[in-house]
C-alpha positions as a printed NumPy array, in Angstrom:
array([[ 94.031, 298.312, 116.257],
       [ 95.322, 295.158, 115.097],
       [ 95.267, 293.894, 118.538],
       [ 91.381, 294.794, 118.884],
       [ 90.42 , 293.045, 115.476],
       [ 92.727, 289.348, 116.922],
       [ 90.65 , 289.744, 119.617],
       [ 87.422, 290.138, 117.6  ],
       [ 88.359, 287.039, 115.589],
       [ 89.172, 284.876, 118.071],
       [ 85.765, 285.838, 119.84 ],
       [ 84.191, 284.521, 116.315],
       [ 86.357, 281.434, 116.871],
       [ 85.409, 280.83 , 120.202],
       [ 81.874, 280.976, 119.392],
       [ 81.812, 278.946, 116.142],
       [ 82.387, 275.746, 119.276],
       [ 79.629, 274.451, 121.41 ],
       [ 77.737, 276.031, 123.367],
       [ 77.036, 278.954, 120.63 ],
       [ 77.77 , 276.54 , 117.772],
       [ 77.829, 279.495, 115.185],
       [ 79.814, 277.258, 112.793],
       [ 80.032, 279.575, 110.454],
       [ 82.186, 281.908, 112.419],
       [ 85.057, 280.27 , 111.866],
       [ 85.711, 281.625, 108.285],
       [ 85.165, 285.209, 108.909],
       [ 87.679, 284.796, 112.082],
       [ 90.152, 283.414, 109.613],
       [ 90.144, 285.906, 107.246],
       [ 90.324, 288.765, 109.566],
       [ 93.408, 286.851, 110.986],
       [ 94.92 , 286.898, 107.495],
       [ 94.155, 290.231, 107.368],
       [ 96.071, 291.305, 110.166],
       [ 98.792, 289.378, 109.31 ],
       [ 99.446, 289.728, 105.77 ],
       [102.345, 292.153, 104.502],
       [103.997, 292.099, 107.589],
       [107.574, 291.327, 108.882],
       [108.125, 287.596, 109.79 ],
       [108.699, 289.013, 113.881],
       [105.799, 290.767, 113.689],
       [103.771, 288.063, 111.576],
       [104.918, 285.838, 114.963],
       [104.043, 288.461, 117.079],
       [100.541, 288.546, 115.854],
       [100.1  , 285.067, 115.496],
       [101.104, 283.892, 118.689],
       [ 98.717, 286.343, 119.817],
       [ 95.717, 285.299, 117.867],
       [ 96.185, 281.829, 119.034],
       [ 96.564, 283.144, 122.709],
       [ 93.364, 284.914, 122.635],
       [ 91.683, 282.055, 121.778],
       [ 92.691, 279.917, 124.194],
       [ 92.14 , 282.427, 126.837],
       [ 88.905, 282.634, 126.157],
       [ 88.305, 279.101, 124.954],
       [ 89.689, 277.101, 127.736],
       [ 89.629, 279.933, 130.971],
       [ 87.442, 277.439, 132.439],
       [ 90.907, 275.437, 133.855],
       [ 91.399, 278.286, 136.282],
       [ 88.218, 278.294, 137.876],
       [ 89.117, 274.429, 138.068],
       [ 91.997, 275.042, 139.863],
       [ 90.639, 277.282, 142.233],
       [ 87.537, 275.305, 142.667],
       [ 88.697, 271.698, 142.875],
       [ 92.081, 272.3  , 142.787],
       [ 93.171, 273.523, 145.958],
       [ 95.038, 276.454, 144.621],
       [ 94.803, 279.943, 145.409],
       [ 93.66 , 282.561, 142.823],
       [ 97.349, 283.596, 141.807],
       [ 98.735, 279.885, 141.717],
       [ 95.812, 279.196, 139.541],
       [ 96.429, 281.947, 137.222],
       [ 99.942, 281.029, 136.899],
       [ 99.518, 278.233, 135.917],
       [ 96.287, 278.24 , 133.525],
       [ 98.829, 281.029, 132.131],
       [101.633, 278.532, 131.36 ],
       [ 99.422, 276.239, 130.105],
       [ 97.646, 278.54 , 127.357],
       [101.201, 279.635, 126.313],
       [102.667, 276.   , 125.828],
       [ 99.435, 275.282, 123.794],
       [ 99.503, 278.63 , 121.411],
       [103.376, 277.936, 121.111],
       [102.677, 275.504, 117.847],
       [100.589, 278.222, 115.978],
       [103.871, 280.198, 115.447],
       [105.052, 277.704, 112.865],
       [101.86 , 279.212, 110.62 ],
       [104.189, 282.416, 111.128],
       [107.338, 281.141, 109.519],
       [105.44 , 279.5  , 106.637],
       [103.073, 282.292, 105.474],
       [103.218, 284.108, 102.337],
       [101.009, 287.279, 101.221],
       [ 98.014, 285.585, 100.044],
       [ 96.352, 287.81 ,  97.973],
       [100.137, 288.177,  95.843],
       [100.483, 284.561,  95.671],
       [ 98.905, 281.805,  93.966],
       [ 97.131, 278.713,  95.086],
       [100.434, 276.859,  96.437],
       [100.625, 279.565,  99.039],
       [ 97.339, 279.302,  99.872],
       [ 97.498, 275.257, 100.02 ],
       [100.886, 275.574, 102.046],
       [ 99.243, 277.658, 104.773],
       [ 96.172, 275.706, 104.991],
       [ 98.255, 272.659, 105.484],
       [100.431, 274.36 , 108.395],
       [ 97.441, 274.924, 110.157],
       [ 96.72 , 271.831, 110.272],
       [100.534, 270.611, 111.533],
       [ 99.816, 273.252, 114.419],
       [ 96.842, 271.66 , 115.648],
       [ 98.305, 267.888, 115.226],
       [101.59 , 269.264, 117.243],
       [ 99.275, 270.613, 119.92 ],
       [ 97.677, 267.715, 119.476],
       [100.412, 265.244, 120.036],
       [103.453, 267.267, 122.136],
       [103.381, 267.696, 126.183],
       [100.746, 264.605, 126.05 ],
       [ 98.936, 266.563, 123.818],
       [ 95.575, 268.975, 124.163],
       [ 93.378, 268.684, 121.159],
       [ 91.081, 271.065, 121.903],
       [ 89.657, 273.96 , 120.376],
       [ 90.862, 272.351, 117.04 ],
       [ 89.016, 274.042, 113.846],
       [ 88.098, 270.741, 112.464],
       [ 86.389, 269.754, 116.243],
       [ 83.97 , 273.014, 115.429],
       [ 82.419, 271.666, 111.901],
       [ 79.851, 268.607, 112.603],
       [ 76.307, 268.789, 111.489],
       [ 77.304, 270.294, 108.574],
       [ 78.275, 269.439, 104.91 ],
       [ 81.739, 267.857, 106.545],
       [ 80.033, 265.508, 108.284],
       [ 80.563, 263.85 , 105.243],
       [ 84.139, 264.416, 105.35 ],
       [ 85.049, 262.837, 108.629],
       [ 83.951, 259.527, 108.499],
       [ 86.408, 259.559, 105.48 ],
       [ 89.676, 261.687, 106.276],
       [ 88.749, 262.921, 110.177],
       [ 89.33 , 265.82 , 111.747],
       [ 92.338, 266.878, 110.825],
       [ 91.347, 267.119, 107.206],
       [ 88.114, 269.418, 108.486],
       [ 90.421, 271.654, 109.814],
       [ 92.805, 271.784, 106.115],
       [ 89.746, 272.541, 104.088],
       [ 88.311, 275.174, 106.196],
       [ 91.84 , 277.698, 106.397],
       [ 91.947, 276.371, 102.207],
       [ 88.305, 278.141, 101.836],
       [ 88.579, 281.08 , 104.183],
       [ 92.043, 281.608, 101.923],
       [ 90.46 , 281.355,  98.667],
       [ 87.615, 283.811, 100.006],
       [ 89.942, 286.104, 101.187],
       [ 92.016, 285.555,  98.113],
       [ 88.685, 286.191,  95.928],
       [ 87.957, 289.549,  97.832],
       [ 91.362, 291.202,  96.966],
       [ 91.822, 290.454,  93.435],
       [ 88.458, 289.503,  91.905],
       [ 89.446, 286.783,  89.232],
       [ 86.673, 283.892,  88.424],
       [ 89.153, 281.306,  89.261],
       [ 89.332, 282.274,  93.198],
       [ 85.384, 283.711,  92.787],
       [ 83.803, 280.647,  91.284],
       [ 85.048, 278.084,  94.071],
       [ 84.338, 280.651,  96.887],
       [ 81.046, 281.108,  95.99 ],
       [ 80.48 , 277.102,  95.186],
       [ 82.142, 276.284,  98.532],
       [ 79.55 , 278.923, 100.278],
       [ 76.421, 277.788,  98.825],
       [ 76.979, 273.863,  99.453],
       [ 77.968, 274.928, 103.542],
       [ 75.134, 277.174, 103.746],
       [ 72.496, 274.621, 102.33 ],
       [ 73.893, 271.999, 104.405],
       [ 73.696, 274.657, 107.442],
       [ 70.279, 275.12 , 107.699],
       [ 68.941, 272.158, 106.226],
       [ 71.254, 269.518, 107.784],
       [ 71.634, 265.867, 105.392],
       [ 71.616, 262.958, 107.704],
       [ 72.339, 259.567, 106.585],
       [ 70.32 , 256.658, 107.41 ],
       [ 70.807, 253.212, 107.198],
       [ 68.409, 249.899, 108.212],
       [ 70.098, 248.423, 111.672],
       [ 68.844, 245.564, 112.729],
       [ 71.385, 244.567, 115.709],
       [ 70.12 , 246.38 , 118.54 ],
       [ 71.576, 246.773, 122.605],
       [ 69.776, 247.7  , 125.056],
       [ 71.127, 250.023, 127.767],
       [ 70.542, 252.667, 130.597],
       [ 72.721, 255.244, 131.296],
       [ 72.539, 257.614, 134.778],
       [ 73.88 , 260.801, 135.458],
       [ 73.673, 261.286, 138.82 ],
       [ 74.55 , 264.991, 139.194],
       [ 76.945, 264.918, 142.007],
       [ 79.83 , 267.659, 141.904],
       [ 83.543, 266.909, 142.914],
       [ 83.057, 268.75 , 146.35 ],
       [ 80.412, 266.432, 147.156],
       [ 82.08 , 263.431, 146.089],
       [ 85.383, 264.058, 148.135],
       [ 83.404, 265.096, 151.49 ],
       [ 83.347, 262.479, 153.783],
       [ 80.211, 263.466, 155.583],
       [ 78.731, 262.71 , 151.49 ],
       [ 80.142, 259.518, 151.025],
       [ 77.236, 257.285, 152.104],
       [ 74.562, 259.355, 150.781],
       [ 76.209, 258.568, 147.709],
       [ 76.201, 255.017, 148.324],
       [ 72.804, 255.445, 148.852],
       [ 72.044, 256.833, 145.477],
       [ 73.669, 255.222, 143.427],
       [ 72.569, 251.898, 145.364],
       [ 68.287, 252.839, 144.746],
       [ 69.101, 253.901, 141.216],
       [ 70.637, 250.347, 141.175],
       [ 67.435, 248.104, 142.804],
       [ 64.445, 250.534, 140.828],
       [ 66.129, 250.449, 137.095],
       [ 65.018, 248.388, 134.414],
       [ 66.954, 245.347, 132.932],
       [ 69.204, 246.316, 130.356],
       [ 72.125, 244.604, 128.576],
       [ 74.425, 247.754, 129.692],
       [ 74.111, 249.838, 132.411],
       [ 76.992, 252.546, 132.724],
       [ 77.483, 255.252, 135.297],
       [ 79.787, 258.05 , 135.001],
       [ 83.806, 258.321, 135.712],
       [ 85.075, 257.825, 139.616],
       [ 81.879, 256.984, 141.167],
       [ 83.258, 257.033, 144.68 ],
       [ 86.481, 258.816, 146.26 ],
       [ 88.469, 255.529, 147.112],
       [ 90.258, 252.967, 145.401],
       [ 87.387, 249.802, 144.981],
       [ 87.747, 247.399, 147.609],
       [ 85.853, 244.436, 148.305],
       [ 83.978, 245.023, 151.153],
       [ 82.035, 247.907, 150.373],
       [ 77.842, 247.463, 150.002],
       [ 77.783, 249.411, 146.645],
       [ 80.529, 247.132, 144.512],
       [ 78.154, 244.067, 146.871],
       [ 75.22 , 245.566, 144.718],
       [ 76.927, 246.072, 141.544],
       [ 78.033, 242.714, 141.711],
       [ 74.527, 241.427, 142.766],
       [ 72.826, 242.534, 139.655],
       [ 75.803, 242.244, 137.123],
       [ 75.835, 239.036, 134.835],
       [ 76.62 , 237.618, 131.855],
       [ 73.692, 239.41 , 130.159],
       [ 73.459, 242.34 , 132.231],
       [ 76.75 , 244.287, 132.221],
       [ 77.455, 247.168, 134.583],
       [ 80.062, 249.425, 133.708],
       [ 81.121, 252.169, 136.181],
       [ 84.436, 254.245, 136.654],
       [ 86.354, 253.499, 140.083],
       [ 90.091, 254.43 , 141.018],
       [ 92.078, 251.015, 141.134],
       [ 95.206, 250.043, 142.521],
       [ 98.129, 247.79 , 141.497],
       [101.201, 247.43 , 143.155],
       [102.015, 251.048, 143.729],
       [100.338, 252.656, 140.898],
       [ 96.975, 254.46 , 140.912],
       [ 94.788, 254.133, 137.765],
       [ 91.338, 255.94 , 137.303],
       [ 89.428, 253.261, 135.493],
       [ 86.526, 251.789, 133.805],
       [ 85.549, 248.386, 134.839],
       [ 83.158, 245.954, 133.068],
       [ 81.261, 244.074, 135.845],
       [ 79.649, 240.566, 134.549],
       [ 80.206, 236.996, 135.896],
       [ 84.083, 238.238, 135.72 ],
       [ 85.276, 241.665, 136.303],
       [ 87.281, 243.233, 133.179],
       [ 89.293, 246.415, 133.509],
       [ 90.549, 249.217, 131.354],
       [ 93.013, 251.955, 132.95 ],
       [ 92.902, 256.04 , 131.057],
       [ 95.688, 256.14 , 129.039],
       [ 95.128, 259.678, 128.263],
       [ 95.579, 261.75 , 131.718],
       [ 94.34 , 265.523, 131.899],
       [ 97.197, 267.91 , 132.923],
       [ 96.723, 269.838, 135.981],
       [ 93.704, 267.658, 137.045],
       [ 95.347, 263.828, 137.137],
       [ 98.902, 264.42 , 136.509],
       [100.991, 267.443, 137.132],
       [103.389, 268.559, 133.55 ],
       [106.877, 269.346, 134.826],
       [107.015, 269.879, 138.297],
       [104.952, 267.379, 139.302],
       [106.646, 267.108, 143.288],
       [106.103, 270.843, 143.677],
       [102.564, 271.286, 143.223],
       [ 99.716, 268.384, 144.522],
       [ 96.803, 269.616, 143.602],
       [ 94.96 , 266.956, 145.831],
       [ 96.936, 266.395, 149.192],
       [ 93.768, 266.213, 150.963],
       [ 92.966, 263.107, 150.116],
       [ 94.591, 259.639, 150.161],
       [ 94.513, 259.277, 146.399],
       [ 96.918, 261.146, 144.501],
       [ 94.894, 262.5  , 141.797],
       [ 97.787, 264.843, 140.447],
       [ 99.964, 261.713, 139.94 ],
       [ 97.745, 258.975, 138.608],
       [ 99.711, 256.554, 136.427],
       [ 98.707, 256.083, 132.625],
       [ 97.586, 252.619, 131.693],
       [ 99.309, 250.524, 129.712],
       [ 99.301, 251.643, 125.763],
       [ 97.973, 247.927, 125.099],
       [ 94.783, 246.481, 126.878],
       [ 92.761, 243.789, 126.402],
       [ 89.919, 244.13 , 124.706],
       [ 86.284, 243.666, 126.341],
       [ 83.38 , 242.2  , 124.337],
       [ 79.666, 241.781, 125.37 ],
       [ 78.676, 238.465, 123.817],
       [ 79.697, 239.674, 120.108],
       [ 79.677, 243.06 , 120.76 ],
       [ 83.075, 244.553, 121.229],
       [ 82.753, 247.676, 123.701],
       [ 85.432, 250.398, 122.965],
       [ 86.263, 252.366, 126.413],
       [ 87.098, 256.031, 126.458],
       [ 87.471, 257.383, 130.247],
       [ 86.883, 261.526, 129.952],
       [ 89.69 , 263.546, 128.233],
       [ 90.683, 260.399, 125.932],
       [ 87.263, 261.629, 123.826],
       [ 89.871, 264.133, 122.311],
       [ 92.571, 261.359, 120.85 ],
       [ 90.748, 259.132, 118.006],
       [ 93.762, 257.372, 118.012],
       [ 93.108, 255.716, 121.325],
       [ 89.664, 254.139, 119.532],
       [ 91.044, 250.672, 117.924],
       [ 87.911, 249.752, 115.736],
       [ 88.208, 246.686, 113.78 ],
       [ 84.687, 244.762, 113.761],
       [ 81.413, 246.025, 112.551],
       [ 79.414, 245.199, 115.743],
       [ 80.981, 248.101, 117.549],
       [ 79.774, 250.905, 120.783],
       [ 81.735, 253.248, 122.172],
       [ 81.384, 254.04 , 125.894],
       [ 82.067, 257.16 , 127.04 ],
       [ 82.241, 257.952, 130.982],
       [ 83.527, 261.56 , 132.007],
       [ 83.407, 263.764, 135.107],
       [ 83.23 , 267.237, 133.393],
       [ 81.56 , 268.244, 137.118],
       [ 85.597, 269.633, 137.93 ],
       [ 84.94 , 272.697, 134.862],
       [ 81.564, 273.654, 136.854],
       [ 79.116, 275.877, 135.005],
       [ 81.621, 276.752, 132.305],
       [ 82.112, 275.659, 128.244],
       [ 84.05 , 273.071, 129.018],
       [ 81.167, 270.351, 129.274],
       [ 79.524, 271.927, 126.171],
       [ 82.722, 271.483, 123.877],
       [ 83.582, 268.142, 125.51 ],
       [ 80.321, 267.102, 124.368],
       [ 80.817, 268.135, 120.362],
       [ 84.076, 266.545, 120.311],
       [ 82.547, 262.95 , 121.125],
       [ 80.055, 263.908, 118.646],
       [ 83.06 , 264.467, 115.954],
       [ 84.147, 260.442, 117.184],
       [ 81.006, 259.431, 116.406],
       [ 81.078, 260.78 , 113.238],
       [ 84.622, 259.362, 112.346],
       [ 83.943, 255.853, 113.492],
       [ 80.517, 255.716, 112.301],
       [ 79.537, 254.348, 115.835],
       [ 77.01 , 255.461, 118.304],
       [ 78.374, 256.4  , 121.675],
       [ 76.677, 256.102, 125.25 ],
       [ 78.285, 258.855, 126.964],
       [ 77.73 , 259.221, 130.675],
       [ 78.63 , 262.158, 132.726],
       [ 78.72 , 262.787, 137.029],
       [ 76.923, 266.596, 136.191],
       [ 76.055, 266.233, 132.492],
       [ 76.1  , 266.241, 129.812],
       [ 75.268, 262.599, 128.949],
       [ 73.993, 261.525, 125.769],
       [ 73.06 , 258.9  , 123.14 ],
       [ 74.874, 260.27 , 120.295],
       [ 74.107, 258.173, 116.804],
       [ 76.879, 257.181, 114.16 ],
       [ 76.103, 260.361, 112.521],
       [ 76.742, 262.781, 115.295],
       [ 73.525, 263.589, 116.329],
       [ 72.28 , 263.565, 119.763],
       [ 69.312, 261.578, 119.959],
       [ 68.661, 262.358, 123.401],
       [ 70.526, 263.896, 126.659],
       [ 70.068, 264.964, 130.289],
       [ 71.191, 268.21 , 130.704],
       [ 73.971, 269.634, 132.412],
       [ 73.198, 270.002, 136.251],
       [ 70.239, 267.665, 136.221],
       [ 70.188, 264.147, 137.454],
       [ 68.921, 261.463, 135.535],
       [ 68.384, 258.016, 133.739],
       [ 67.952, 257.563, 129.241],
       [ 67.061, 253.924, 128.559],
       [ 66.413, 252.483, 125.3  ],
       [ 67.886, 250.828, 122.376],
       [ 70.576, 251.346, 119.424],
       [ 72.153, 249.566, 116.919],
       [ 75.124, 247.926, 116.456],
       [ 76.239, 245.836, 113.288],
       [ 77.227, 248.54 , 111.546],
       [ 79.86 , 248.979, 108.286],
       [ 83.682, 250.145, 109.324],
       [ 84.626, 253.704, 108.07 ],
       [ 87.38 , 254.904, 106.264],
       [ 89.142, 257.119, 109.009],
       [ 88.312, 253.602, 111.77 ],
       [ 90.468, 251.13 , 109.311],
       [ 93.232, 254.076, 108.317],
       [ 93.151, 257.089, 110.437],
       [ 95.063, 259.756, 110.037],
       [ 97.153, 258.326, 106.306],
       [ 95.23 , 261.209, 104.885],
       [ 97.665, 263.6  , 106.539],
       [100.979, 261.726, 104.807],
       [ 99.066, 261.779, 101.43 ],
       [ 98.263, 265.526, 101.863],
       [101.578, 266.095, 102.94 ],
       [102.944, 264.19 ,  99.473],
       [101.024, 266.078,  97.558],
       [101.895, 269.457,  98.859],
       [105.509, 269.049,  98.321],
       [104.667, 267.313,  95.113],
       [102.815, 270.517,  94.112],
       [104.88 , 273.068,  95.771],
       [108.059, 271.267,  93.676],
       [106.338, 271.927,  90.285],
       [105.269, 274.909,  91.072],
       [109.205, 276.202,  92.082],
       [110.181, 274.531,  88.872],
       [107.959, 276.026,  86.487],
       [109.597, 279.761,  87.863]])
């Protein structure tokens, strides 16, 4: 039975993410995991918590299998091997909630503030170990909602502390029925339900504007890497090219063609063409230096200006482990399952005053790669979410850039091979998109002098101080017994 009602929360959890985005799932999932888990023995409290964080990602992130399969060259049991590996390396940090947790309707708020804060060291370790894979993180799940207030302040993480802290306090509240657990539960409720359905947005006067056009040009990884496509492609991307409209930026999606650039190729002859001091094209190509492969994003004006992915995704553009056993893309002359990281420190690329902050795919997920220091500040976001097909996985990749947005108080241009691209505004709203499977071009304007946040000058400090504080309290607390 307890197995059946992990399963049911994690369902709740699954669907409190994009594309369902019933947000306020996640706090009934939570307390029916601290349900299960409560009064148990520590090996079965890992047991079950392992579990509950397996269940999740099994039905969170099952989309990497039919990757595998798909674009992957693997066979079905290869696939499932390794998708299973995977999902048990990432649920592997949740344990430590295990070793930590007390009963929480026999203990007081300590408890409750010590488990809320090792939920949060579980998602930064999955966040951060193996090369890290923050996704599926509860604070990812919460924008357009009272904490978008929260994460342009203390990020994420903090998201993710407040919302175990409430669904503990609720719980707590439902056991033993004292004002002091009661009153805050039902405050805490009636603020995230307002804010729910009646969303507040913040607006400010801009007056710094760029102008842009983004295309999505909804062509799938099979298409890309068949050689019979590769000059209809050229083609296409070549009349998108003559017919647009001027624009300061024009971007196209992540690893536009299947080859390294060279020089003598008509669609870089076009790109260069029309690219200028004024009118930058930015487009993703695989480059080459020395013996390394990099999957990049390259600025194209009077000069060309590169920045190489320093955050590769595992199984797709690097292999964890064993990378000489399996190549997941020996048919082709690029070795896509051992591209090389770029370097840790780039330069940084500026349109006149305008400093342009580069995040190639997967990197969306680490707001620690985002180095924001001026006010007149875009992100640019280029993905190729085409490998997950029809699955969640462009839907959730989607929210998380929304969650950046929200941090860094900066709107992001966020182009996509199969969708989903978007203008997303400094409050994590998408202003408009082309959906998934669809091609086609957004043009317009958005703003760009606008003030630093909190999290962009001192990221994640909010953890240390939490941390301080929770030993701090959990001290006092031990000596007052």
């Amino acid at each position: 039975m307890k197995i059946f009602y992990l399963l049911f929360a994690a369902s709740l959890y699954v669907l409190s993410y994009s594309p369902f985005d019933f947000k306020l799932l996640i706090f009934p999932s939570l307390v029916i995991f601290f349900i299960v888990i409560d009064n148990l023995q520590l090996k079965d409290k890992i047991k079950y918590t392992f579990l509950y964080a397996l269940l999740i990602h099994i039905l969170g992130v099952s989309w990497l299998s039919k990757s595998l399969i798909t674009y992957g060259l693997m066979g079905l049991s290869a696939s499932i091997l390794v998708t299973t590996l995977f999902i048990l390396v990432v649920s592997i940090p949740y344990v430590i909630i295990a070793l930590f947790h007390k009963s929480i309707h026999r203990n007081n708020f300590y408890n409750i503030n010590i488990i809320a804060f090792i939920f949060l060291a579980a998602e930064y370790i999955k966040s951060t170990a193996f090369g890290g894979f923050p996704w599926l993180l509860i604070g990812n799940s919460q924008n357009e909602t009272i904490f978008n207030f929260i994460y342009p302040i203390f990020g994420s993480y903090i998201v993710t502390y407040i919302v175990v802290l409430s669904a503990a306090i609720f719980y707590k509240a439902c056991n033993i029925k004292r004002w002091q657990y009661i009153a805050p539960s039902f405050l805490l409720a009636s603020v995230y339900l307002l804010t729910l359905f009646s969303p507040i947005k913040k607006d400010y006067p801009h007056q710094d504007t760029i102008s842009f056009s983004l295309y999505q040009p909804n062509i799938y990884p099979n298409q890309t890497y068949d050689p019979n496509e590769y000059k209809n492609i050229i083609k296409k991307y070549i009349n998108f090219l003559d017919k647009k409209d001027s624009t300061d930026l024009t971007i196209l999606p992540e690893t536009i063609t299947p080859y390294v650039l060279e020089n003598n190729n008509k669609l870089l002859q076009k790109i260069k063409d029309l690219s200028s001091e004024n009118n930058i094209i930015i487009a993703g190509f695989f480059t080459k230096s020395k013996t390394n492969y990099y999957n990049s994003m390259i600025f194209f004006t009077e000069n060309i200006e590169y920045y190489h992915k320093r955050k590769l995704v595992p199984f797709g553009e690097y292999t964890p482990w064993y990378d000489e056993i399996i190549k997941l893309s020996s048919s082709i002359d690029i070795p896509l399952s051992n591209l090389s990281k770029g370097p840790d420190t780039q330069k940084d690329i500026f349109f006149h005053n305008i400093k342009l902050l580069p995040l190639v795919c997967f990197e969306s997920t680490f707001p620690k790669l985002l180095k924001s220091n001026i006010k007149n500040e875009i992100i640019i976001n280029i993905s190729n979410d085409g490998w997950f097909g029809n699955s969640l996985a462009p839907y959730q990749h989607l929210q998380i850039a929304q969650v950046r947005a929200l941090e860094f108080n900066r709107y992001i241009l966020r182009v996509a091979n199969t969708g989903i691209s978007a203008v997303i505004s400094n409050n994590g709203e998408i202003i408009e998109y082309i959906p998934i499977n669809q091609e086609g071009v957004i043009t317009g304007f958005v703003p760009v002098n606008i003030d630093k946040s909190f999290y962009s000058q001192y990221g994640d400090i909010s953890i240390l101080m939490l941390l301080f504080l929770t030993l701090l309290s959990t001290g006092i607390n031990r000596f007052r017994k």
